[in-house]
Structures are given as structure tokens and as C-alpha cells.
C-alpha positions, -999 to +999 in steps of 0.1 A: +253-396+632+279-371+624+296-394+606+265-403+582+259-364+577+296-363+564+291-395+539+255-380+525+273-345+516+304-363+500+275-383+481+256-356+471+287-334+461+297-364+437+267-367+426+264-330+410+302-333+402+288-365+383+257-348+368+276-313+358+304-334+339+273-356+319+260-324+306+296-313+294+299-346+278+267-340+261+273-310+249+311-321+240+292-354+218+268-326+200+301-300+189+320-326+179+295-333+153+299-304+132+324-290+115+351-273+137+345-234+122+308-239+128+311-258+165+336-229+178+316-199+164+284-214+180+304-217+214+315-183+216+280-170+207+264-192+234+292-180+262+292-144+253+255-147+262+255-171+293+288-152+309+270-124+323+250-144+338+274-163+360+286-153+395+321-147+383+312-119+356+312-095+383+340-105+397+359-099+359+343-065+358+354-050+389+387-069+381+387-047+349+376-013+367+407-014+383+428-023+356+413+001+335+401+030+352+400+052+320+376+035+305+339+029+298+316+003+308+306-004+275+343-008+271+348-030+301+320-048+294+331-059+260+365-073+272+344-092+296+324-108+264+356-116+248+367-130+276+338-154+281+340-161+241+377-171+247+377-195+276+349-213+258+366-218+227+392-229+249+372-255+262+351-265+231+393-265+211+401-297+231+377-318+208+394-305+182+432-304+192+446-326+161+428-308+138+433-273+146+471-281+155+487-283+120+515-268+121+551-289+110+587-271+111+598-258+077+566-260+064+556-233+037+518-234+034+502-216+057+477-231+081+456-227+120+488-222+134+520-198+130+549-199+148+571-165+164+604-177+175+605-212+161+647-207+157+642-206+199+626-238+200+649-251+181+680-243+197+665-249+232+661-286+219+696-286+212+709-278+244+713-305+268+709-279+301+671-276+320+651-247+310+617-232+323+597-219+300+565-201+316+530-187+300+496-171+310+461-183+304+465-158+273+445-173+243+445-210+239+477-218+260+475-255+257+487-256+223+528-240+230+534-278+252+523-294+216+543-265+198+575-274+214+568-315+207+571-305+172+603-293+175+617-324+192+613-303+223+599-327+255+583-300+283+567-311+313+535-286+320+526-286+356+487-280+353+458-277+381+431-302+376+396-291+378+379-302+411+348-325+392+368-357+395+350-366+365+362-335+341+395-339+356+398-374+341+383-363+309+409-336+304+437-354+317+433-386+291+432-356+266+459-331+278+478-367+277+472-379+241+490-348+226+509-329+250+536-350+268+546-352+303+519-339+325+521-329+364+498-316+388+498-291+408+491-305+439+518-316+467+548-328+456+546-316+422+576-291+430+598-325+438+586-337+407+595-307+386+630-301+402+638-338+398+630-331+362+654-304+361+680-318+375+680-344+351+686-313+325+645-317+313+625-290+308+595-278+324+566-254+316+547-232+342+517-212+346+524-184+367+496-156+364+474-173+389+466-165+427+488-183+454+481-180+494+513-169+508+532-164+479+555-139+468+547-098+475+544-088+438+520-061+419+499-071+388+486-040+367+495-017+394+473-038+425+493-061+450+491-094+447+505-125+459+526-146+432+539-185+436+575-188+446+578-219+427+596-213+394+619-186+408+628-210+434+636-236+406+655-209+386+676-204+414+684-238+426+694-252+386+705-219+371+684-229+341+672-201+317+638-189+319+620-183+282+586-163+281+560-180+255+523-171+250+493-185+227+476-152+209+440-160+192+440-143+156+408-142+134+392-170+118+403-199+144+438-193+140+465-193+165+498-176+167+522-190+193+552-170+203+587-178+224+605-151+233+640-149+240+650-157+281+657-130+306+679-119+323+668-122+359+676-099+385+704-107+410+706-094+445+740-080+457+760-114+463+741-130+429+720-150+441+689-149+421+662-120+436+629-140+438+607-112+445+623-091+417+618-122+391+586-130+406+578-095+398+593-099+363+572-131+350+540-108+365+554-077+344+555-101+313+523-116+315+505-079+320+526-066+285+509-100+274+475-089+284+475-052+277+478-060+242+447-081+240+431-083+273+399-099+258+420-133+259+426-132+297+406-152+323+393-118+342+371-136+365+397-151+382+404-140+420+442-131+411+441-102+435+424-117+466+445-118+494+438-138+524+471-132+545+489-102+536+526-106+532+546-082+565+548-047+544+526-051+518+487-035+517+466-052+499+445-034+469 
């Protein structure tokens, strides 16, 4: 009997996993036909009015109350619209990847896309050694792993596949099609990534989300708890670490930045600190945010801890 009870809920959680992903796939089939201008303007309008309305909006406003303490809730509340209006475009922009993604080295007409560092890119290609290169979910972050293709640059992005089994095969064959070697982030992924490094690849990483047990770091001034894995990696290859971030500009149009690596702090016998750099890629991303904090994912749980680290109090 048990046993049946635990077969009809897997059946009926697969079967709304099945049904939510049918209505995505509707709603991808209407956007992508009209133009792309017109389809992401109409999904920011819908999302900006549909956010408040899910669980999670609260969650990004109190989120934002204590990032922000100084300032209104009109004010808050607008970040939280931009916020909504940003992950959807996000979402609605993989329909449109190859056409919003025009950008080509040397090229002298401007178009969707602008590059800020690509002299980093390049020489980062050039250097047979592993490097790490890490971003936030700061404007539409998908595109830097297709950035760095253009430059001859092969990353591997370590990426967490949503949990409808459905969308997750969706995205994937998409992530796949333009942005190289995928992995993710489930068990074994960290083998995966060092065995990538050690065969002097690169890797890209995520690193502003919430991770049980992880490292005792602050983000905007609350603890938090930050994943050990890419200092770890740092440590172990001695590869460089390079900052780079997607920023959303008017009009549908992108500007992706690389920034130059940093230095990493080193405890008294050099080995690499992995608190103080865990602490560093957190510092990063919150410069990141501060100056646009309409294209963060707020409603994420980044501060929730569930087993304080010895020492630290949670916020």
C-alpha cells in the first residue's frame, strides 16, 4: 500500500511537471512568432504584472529591505519589477539566442551586443594554462559562455538544471546548440570540472547562489553561506580567476564585460585563503549588483541558512 501511495505522487508530480512545461512550450511557440523587439517587450510587461503575484515576490522584497534599508517601498518595489521584467526576458531571450547574439571580433558596426575587455578574451585563448572565469545571474548571463566561443575561447559552464524534467531537456538541447561544453551541477560535477582543469581547459561558474554548508561569507552586509567549489579548484590548479558579467542596456541590447583576474588572498604559508576568496567572488558580484540591482534574481533564498557554520550568526 505504501508502496502504491509513493508511485501515485511520483505520477501526479510528473504529471504537473509535464503539464507546467506544455504551457511554457505554448507560450514559447506563440513569442517566437513575432518579431524579437515586440516578443521581449510583451514579456516583460506580462512579468512585471504576474511577479507580484507569486510566492517568491515577497521573498525579493524583504531580500531588498535589508539590502537597502534607506530606501522606500516604492523604491524597493520597483527593483522588484525590474527584476521580474529581467528574468523573463531571460527566459523568453533563449528563443532568440542566434539572433540577438551578433557580435564578431573586429567588427565595426555596432549591433545587440558590445564587448568590455575583448583584449582579455583574447589573450586568455592564447594561453595554454586552466582558468576559472565566474559570473552572477546579473542580466542575461548565458550569453559571456557564447562570448568567449567567439573568441576561440572553449569554457565549460557548470549550470543547475531546473527540476521539471521536461524544461530541463528543453534548455539543455538549447544551452547545447550555442554554448559549448555543458555540466551539471549535481554530484560529480566537481570531478568533472577539475578533470577539465587539469587538462589546462577552462571552466565557468556561477557563484552568487545559496549552498548548505558552504563557506562562512557576508553578501551586502548579511551572512551567508557561499560554495567552496571554485576556490577549492583555484587552489588545487593555481589557475587564474577572471570576473565577467552580462549588463542589460536599453533597447534589447547587451553589454558583456571581462574584467581583469585577482589577485586572491593567501594565508601566511600561501596557500590560497578560501574563505577570504570566497568572500572576494561575493564582494564582486554585490559591486555587480549595486550598480543595477534591477538585473538580480532577488527572490532567491541566498541568505537562508539551515546549519550555521561554528562562529558565524546568521542574519
Amino acid at each position: 500500500m505504501q508502496r502504491l501511495l509513493v508511485q501515485a505522487r511520483q505520477g501526479l508530480r510528473r504529471l504537473n511537471y509535464w503539464l507546467i512545461a506544455q504551457a511554457a512550450f505554448a507560450i514559447m511557440r506563440v513569442l517566437q512568432r513575432l518579431p524579437v523587439d515586440r516578443a521581449l517587450t510583451l514579456t516583460d510587461r506580462w512579468a512585471r504584472r504576474l511577479g507580484p503575484w507569486y510566492g517568491r515576490h515577497r521573498v525579493a522584497l524583504d531580500n531588498l529591505r535589508h539590502a537597502y534599508p534607506e530606501k522606500s517601498k516604492a523604491e524597493l518595489e520597483a527593483i522588484a519589477s525590474d527584476m521580474w521584467g529581467n528574468m523573463a526576458r531571460l527566459v523568453a531571450e533563449y528563443i532568440y539566442l542566434d539572433e540577438i547574439f551578433d557580435y564578431r571580433p573586429g567588427q565595426t558596426t555596432p549591433g545587440r551586443i558590445e564587448v568590455a575587455g575583448a583584449e582579455i578574451f583574447e589573450r586568455i585563448a592564447r594561453e595554454h594554462r586552466p582558468h576559472i572565469i565566474f559570473t552572477g545571474h546579473v542580466g542575461n548571463f548565458e550569453l559571456l559562455p557564447v562570448a568567449a566561443a567567439t573568441f576561440g575561447l572553449n569554457v565549460t559552464a557548470m549550470f543547475r538544471p531546473p527540476n521539471n524534467p521536461y524544461l530541463a531537456e528543453k534548455l539543455m538541447a538549447a544551452r547545447t546548440s550555442t554554448m559549448g561544453g555543458l555540466i551539471a551541477s549535481r554530484s560529480g560535477a566537481a570531478f568533472s570540472l577539475a578533470g577539465i582543469l587539469e587538462r589546462g581547459g577552462n571552466v565557468g561558474v556561477l557563484v552568487d547562489q545559496k549552498f548548505d554548508r558552504g563557506l562562512p561569507t557576508t553578501f551586502f552586509g548579511r551572512a551567508c553561506q557561499t560554495s567552496p567549489l571554485l576556490p577549492k579548484l583555484a587552489r588545487q590548479f593555481d589557475c587564474d580567476v577572471y570576473p565577467a558579467r552580462s549588463i542589460r542596456l536599453p533597447g534589447n541590447r547587451f553589454r558583456l564585460e571581462v574584467e581583469e583576474k585577482l589577485t586572491l588572498p593567501r594565508n601566511a604559508d600561501g596557500t590560497l585563503d578560501l574563505v577570504g576568496t570566497a568572500q572576494l567572488l561575493n564582494d564582486t558580484v554585490e559591486r555587480w549588483v549595486r550598480e543595477d540591482p534591477g538585473q538580480w534574481m532577488w527572490f532567491h533564498k541566498r541568505w537562508q541558512i539551515l546549519r550555521p557554520a561554528r562562529g558565524v550568526r546568521p542574519q
